[in-house]
C-alpha positions as CSV (number, residue, x, y, z in Angstrom):
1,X,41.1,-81.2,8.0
2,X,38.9,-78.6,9.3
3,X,35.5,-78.6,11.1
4,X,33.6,-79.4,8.3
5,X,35.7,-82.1,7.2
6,X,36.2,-83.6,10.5
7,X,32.4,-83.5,11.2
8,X,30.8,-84.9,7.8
9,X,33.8,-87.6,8.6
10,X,31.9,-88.0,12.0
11,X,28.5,-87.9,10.3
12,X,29.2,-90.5,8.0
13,X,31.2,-93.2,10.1
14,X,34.4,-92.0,8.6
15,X,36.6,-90.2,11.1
16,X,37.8,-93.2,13.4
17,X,38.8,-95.0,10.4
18,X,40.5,-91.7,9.1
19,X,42.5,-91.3,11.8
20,X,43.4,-94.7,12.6
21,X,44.9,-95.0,9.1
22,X,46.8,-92.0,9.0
23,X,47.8,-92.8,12.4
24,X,49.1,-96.1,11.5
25,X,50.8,-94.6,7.8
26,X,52.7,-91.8,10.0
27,X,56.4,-92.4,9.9
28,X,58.1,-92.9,13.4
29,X,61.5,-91.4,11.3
30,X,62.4,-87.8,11.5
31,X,61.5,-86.1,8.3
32,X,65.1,-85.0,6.7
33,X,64.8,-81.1,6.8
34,X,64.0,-81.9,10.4
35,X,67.2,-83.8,11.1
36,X,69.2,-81.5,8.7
37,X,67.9,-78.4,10.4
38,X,69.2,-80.4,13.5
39,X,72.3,-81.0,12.4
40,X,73.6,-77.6,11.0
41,X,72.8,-76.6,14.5
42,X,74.6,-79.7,16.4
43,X,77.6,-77.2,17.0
44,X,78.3,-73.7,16.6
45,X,80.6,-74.1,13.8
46,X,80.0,-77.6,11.6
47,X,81.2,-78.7,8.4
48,X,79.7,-81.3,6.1
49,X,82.1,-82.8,4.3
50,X,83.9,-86.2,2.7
51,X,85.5,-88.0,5.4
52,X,86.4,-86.3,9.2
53,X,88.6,-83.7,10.2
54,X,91.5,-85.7,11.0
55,X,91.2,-87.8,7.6
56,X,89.5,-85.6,4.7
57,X,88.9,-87.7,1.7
58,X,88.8,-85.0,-1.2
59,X,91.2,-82.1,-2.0
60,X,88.6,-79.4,-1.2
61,X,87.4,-80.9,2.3
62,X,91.2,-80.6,3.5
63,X,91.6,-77.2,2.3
64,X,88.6,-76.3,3.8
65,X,89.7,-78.0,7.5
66,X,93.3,-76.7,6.6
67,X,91.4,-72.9,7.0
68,X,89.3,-74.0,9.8
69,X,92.5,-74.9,11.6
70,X,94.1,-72.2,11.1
71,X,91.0,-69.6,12.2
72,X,91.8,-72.0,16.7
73,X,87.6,-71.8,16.4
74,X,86.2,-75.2,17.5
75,X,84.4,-77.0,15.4
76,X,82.7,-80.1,14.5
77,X,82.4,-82.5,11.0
78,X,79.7,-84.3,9.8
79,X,81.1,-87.2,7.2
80,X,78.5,-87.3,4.1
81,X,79.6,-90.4,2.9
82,X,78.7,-92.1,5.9
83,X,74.9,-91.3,5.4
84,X,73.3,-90.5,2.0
85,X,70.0,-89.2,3.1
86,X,72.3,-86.5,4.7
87,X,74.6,-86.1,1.5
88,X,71.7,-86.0,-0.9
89,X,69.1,-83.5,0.9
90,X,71.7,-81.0,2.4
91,X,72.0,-80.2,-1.5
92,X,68.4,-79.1,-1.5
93,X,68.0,-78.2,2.3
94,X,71.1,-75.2,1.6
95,X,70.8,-74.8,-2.0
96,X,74.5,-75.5,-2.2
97,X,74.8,-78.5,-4.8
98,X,78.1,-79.1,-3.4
99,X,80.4,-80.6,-0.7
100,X,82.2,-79.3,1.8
101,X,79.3,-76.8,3.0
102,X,80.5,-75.1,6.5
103,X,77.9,-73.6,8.8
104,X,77.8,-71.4,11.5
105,X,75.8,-70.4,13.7
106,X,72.9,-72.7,11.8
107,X,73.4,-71.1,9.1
108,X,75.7,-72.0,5.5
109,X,78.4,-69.7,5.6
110,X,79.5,-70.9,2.1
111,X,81.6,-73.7,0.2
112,X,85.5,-74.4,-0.1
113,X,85.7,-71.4,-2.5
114,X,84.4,-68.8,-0.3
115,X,85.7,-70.0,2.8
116,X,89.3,-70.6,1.2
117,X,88.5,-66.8,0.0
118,X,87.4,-65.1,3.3
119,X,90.5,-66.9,4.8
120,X,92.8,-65.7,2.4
121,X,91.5,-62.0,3.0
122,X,92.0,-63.1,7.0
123,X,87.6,-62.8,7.1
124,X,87.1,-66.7,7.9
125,X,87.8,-66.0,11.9
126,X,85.6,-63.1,12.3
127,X,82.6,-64.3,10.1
128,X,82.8,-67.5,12.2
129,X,82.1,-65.4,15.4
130,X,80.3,-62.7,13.7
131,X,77.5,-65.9,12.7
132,X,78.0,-68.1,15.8
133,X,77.0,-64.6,17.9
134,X,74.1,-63.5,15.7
135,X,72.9,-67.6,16.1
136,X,69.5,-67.8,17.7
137,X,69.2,-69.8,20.9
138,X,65.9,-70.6,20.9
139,X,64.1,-72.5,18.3
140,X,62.7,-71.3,15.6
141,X,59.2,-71.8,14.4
142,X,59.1,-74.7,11.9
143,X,61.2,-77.1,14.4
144,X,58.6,-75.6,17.2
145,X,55.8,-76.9,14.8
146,X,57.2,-79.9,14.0
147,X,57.6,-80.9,17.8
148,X,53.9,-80.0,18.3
149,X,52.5,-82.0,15.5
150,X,54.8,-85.3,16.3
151,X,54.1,-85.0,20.1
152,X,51.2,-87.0,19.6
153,X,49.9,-89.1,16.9
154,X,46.8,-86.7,17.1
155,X,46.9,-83.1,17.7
156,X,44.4,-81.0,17.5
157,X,45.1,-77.0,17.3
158,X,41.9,-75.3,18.8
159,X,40.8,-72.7,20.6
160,X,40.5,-73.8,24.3
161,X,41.2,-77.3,25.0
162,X,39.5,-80.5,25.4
163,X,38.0,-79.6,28.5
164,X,36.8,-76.2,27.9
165,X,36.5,-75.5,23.8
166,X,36.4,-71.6,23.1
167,X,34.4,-71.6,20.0
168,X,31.5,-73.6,18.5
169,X,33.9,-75.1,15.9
170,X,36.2,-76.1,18.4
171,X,33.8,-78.0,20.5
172,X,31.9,-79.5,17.8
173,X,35.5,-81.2,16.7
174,X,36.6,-82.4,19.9
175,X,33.0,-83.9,20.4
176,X,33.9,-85.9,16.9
177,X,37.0,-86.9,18.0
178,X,36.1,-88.2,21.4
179,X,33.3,-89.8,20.0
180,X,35.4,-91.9,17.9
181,X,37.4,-93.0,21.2
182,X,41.1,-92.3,19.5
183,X,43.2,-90.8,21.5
184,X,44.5,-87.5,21.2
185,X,45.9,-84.2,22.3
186,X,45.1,-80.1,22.1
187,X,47.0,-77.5,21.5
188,X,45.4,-74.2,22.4
């Protein structure tokens, strides 16, 4: 919460409690958009589908690997039906309800119909470079946020750090929280 939550929390004998509970209720697993965010971004040029490259197990994933064969761009597979968290919140993560999905350059670059499409119109090579060039190096915010908050069990965004708080709400929480003897981290 905020100031005022964290110091009527303080006030009333609540905050070390608080935070040792949620502290003890926060999941040591990656959250799935996390790890799927992750994973479209493993390679350059990644396909999810049934089965691996070298033994698809539906029609559509081998058409789809026939193509990506064809285009000489590396790429890598990602077999859903070795890991159902994967299989079952790509669907939402891409708003693709189906499987294969091919990605590139992080991001979905479409299903075995559009991929069997652009390589029939000789687009599936170029689109692949055209994505994996435009693909961001760095990080992008939400993985940069996520990273923050899990770098400690408690983080505290403020102005200033512990040491030297740069505004009256600022201090006032970090004098809660070290009054309460949990451990924690700033983030300026």
């Amino acid at each position: 919460g905020g100031c005022d939550i964290v110091l009527e929390m303080a006030a009333g004998g609540e905050l070390k409690a608080a935070l040792e509970e949620a502290m003890a209720a926060a999941k040591p697993e990656e959250d799935i958009n996390a790890r799927l965010a992750k994973l479209v971004k493993s390679s350059k040029v990644v396909l999810f589908m049934k089965g691996d490259r070298g033994e698809p197990r539906c029609g559509f994933s081998r058409k789809v690997v026939e193509a990506l064969n064809d285009t000489g761009v590396e790429y890598s597979t990602f077999d859903i039906l070795q890991d159902e968290d994967v299989r079952q919140g790509l669907k939402t993560f891409s708003n693709w309800p189906t499987y294969p999905q091919l990605y590139a350059g992080g991001e979905l670059l479409g299903g075995c119909d559009i991929v069997l499409e652009m390589a029939a119109g000789g687009e599936l090579k170029a689109a692949l470079e055209e994505a994996m060039a435009a693909a961001k190096p760095e990080e992008d915010i939400n993985a940069r946020l996520a990273k923050l908050v899990k770098s400690s069990k408690v983080v505290l965004f403020m102005k200033g750090d512990r040491g030297e708080p740069r505004c009256g709400f600022s201090r006032k929480v970090v004098e809660a929280l070290n009054g309460t003897g949990v451990e924690y981290s700033t983030f300026d």
